[in-house]
C-alpha positions in Angstrom: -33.4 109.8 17.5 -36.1 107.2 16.8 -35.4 105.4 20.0 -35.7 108.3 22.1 -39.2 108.0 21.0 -39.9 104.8 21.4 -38.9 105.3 24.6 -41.0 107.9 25.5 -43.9 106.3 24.2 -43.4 102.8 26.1 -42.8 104.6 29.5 -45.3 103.1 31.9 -47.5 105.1 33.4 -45.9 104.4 37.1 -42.9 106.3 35.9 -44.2 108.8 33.9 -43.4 111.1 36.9 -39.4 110.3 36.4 -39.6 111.7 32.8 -37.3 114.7 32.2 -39.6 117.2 31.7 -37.1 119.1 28.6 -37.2 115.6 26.3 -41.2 115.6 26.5 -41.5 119.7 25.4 -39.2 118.9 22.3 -42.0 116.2 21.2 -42.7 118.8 17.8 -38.7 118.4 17.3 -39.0 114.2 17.8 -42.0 113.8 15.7 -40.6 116.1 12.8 -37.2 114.1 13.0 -39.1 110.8 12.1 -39.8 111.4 7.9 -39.8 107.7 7.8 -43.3 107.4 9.7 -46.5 107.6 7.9 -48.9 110.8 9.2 -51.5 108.6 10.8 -48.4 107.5 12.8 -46.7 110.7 13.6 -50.6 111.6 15.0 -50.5 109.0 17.4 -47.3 109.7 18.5 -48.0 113.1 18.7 -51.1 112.3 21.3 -49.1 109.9 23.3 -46.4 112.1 23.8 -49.3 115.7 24.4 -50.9 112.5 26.9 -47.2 112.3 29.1 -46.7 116.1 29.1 -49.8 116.6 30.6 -49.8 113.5 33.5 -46.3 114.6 34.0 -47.2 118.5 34.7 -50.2 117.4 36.3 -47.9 115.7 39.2 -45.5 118.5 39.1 -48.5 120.6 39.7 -50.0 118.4 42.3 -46.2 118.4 43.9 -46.3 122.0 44.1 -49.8 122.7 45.2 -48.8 119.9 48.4 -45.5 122.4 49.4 -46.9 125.7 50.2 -49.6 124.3 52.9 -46.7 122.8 54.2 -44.8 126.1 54.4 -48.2 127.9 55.3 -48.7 129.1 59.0 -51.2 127.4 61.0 -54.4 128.4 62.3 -52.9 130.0 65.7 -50.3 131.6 63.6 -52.4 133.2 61.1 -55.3 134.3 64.1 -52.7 135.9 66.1 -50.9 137.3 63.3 -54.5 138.9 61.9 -54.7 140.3 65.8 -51.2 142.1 65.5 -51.8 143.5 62.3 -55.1 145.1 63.6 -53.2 146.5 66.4 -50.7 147.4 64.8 -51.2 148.3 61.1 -55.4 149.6 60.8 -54.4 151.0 57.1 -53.7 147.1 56.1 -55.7 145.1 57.9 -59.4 143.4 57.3 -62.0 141.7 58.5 -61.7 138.1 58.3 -64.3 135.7 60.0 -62.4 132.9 60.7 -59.6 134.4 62.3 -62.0 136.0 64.7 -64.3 132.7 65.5 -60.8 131.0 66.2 -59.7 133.9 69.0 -63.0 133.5 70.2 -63.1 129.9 70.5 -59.6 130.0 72.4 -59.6 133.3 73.9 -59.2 131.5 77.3 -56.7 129.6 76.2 -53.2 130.7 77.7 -51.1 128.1 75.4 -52.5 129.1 72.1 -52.7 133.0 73.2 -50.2 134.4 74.9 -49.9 136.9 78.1 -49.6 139.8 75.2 -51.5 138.6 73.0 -54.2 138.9 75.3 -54.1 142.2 76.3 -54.3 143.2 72.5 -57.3 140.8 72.0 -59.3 142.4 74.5 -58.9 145.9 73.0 -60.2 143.6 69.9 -63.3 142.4 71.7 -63.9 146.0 72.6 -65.1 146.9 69.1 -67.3 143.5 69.4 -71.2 144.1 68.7 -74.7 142.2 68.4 -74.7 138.5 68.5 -71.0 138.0 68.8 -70.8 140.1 71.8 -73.8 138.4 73.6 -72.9 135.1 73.1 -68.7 135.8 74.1 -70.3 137.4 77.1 -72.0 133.8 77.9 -69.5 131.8 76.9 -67.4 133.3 80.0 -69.8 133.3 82.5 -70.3 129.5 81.9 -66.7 129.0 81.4 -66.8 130.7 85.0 -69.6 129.2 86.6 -68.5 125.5 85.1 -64.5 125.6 86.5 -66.1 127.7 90.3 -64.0 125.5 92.9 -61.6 123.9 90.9 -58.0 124.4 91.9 -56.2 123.7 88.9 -53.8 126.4 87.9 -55.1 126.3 84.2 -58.9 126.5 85.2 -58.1 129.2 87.5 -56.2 131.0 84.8 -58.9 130.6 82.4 -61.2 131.8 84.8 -59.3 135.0 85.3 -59.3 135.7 82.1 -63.3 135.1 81.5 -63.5 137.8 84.8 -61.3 140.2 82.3 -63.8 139.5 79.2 -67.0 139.9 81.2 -65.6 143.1 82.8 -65.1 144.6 79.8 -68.2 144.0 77.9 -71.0 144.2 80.3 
């Protein structure tokens, strides 16, 4: 039993994260084993062995906390998610700034919001007032007056879609 603890007490710090996790929460049961070490000893061992539980749930808490954003959606999932539940589910759904400045910011943009998608959002931008309103309004007649003449099928597309905006809010 002693050199189970003299092994946990000479890990280097590099592998700290390779230690099972089960032989560092039976320290109590280690240090109590060990009659043959003075109490001034059995302190110390006591704090190096408190010091690796913590480093060693520290980077299984790091690990953890790294997982979920992985797992998380991303921004165009969660804004277009937030617009489906206000369509669709009023009782649950709240107000949340960001996911409304990012369908603002991309509202013309026929990659990030879909066909649907957009037909729902402009029911959304009905309920638009004050500064918001105003300034969406002017972000699609520049949008408009910016892409006039061009050609390409995504400027025309966007373009089609600022007519739809301005339409609805003036």
């Amino acid at each position: 039993m002693a050199y189970q603890v003299i092994l946990l007490t000479q890990i280097p710090k590099a592998s700290i994260a390779t230690v099972n996790l089960d032989d560092v929460k039976k320290k109590d049961e280690l240090i109590e084993g060990e009659e043959d070490l003075s109490p001034e000893e059995k302190r110390v061992l006591e704090r190096k062995l408190k010091k690796i539980l913590k480093q060693k749930l520290k980077a299984k808490l790091k690990a953890e906390a790294l997982e979920p954003q992985a797992s998380k959606p991303i921004a165009p999932q969660q804004a277009l998610d937030y617009l489906t539940c206000w369509a669709e589910n009023r009782k649950e759904w709240r107000f949340q700034k960001t996911r409304q400045t990012w369908l603002l910011q991309h509202m013309f943009d026929s990659d990030k919001i879909p066909e649907g998608k957009f037909t729902v959002l402009l029911s959304y931008l009905e309920g638009l007032r004050g500064l918001s309103r105003d300034t969406t309004v002017q972000k699609a007649e520049n949008l408009i007056r910016d892409h006039e003449g061009d050609e390409d099928v995504e400027a025309q597309q966007k373009m089609k879609r600022a007519r739809e905006i301005i339409q609805l809010l003036c």
